[in-house]
N, C-alpha and C positions, 0 to 999 in steps of 0.2 A: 504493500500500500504506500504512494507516494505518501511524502508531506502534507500539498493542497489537500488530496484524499482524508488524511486524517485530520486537518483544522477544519474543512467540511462536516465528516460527520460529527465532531467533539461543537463544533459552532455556528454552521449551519441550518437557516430556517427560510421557511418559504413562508411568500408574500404575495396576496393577489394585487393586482391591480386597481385603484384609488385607496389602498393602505395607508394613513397617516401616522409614519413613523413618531416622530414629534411634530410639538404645535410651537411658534415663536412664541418666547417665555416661559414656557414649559423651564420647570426649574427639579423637577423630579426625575425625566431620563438622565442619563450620564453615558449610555451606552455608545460607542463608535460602532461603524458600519463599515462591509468591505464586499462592493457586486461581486458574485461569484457568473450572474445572467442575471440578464434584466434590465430597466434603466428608471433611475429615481429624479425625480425633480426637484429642488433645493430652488423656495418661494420667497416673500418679505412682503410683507405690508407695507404701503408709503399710503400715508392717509387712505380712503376708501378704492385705492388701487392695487392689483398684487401684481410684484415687477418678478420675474424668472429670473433666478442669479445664475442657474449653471442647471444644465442637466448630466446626470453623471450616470455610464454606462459600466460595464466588463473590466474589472480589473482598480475601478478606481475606491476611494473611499471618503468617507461624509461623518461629522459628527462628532470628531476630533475634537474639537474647542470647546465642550463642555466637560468632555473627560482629562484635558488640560488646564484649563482653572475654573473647573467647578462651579461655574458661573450657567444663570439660565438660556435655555437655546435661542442662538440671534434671528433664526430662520426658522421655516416649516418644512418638512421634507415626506411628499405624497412617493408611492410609489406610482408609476405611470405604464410599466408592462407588468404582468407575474414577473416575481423577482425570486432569486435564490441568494439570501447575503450571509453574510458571517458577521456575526453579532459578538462585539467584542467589549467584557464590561471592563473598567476601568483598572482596576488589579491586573488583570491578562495584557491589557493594552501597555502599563507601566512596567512589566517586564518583560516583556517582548522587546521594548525600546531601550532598556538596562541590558538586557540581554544579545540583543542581535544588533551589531554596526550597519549590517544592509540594512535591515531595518528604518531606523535610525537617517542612517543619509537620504532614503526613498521618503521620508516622512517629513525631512528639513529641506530638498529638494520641489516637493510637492507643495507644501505650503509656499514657500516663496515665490513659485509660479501663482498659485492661488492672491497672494496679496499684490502682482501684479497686476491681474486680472481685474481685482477690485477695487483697484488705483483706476483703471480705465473705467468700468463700470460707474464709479464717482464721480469722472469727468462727462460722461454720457446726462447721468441724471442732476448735474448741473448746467447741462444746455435747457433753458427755460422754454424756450421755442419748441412745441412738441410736433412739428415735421422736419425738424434738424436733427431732433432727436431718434427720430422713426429712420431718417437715411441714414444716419450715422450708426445704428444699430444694422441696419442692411451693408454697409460698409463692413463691420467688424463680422458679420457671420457670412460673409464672402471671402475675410482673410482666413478666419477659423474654421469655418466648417465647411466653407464651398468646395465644387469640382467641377472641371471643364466640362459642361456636356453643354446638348440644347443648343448649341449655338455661344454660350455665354457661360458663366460662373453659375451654378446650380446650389441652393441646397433647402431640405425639407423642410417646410416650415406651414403653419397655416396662420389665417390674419387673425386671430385670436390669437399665437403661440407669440406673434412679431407685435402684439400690441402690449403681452403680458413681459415680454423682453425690453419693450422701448417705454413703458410705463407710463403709456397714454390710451386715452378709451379707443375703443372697436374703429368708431366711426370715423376720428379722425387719421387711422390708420388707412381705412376704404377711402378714404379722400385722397391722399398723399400718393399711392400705389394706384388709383386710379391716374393720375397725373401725371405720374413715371411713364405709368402703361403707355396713355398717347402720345409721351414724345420718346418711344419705342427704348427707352432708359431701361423697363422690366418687362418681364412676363410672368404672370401667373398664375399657377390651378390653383386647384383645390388645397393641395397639401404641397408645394412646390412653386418654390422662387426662383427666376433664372433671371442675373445681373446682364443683358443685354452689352449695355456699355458705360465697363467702370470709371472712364477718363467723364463720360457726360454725368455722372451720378458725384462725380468730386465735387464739380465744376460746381452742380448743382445745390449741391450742401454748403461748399462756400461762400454762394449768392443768400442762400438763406440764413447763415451764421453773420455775414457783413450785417444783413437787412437789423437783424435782432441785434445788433450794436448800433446800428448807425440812423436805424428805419427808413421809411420811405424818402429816396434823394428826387430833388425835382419840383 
């Protein structure tokens, strides 16, 4: 029996789909999380809106910061497919990191990516402008998640998924993306965004970020 094999069965537990791991401020879990399959959503409330901080799939893990200082959960974390994760309480988690160097660097490693992430993320939700905000969020999941197909930069997403990510309501998401659409900037289905042309989509974010400094010239 591999290692994985036995931190599986010794920690391992399965998870349907709309599961609500912890709730933000929940000060009772402590436990860390590690996908074995599956993918979780990590949420946050900004006044009566909920923004998508990250969704995390196969191999990654969630939940850390409250089993590191013990403090209440800063986010919500739903599960979003059946999941299979390894549920790791706090004692297990503090010697494992005492105990294993890989460990240890894959977990100081990770997090510093993660606080970059949320250095950007803070600069996104301080653009006040919420269609600067909407393209600037289609900007960053063109660098991070997209792929060439379609004619353009591709990646799944639906206008509910790109409104709970840019932290603005529905409609003015269908506004914005309707706008791209006719001057052929996007395309979109149902569940699929393809970036047409990234050089006109800059362009475009830049006219809108000036506008929101300087406002209407003329």
């Amino acid at each position: 029996m591999s290692a994985e094999d036995i931190l599986l069965k010794k920690y391992g537990r399965d998870f349907v789909k709309g599961t609500i791991l912890f709730d933000e401020g929940d000060s009772s879990s402590k436990e860390m999380y590690v996908i074995h399959s599956g993918k979780v959503k990590i949420s946050k409330k900004l006044g009566d809106q909920e923004t998508v901080l990250a969704h995390f799939g196969k191999g990654e893990f969630f939940g850390e910061m409250a089993t590191l200082n013990d403090k209440p959960r800063s986010a919500t974390a739903e599960v979003v497919e059946d999941s299979t994760l390894l549920v790791i309480d706090p004692k297990t988690f503090e010697d494992m990191v005492k105990n294993n160097s890989d460990v240890s660097f894959r977990m100081i490693k990770k997090l510093a990516d993660r606080l970059d992430e949320t250095d950007k993320k803070i600069e996104l939700l301080m653009i006040k402008d919420g269609n600067s905000r909407v393209i600037h969020t289609i900007e960053r999941l063109c660098e991070t998640e997209g792929k060439q197909q379609n004619g353009g930069i591709s990646f799944p997403l639906t206008i509910e998924g790109l409104s709970s990510r840019a932290g603005v309501r529905v409609q003015m998401v269908q506004d914005i993306v309707e706008k791209l659409e006719k001057t052929k900037i996007l395309s979109v289905s149902p569940d699929m965004f393809t970036v047409l042309n990234t050089e006109k989509l800059k362009q475009f974010l830049e006219f809108l970020i000036l506008k929101e400094e300087f406002g209407d010239l003329g």
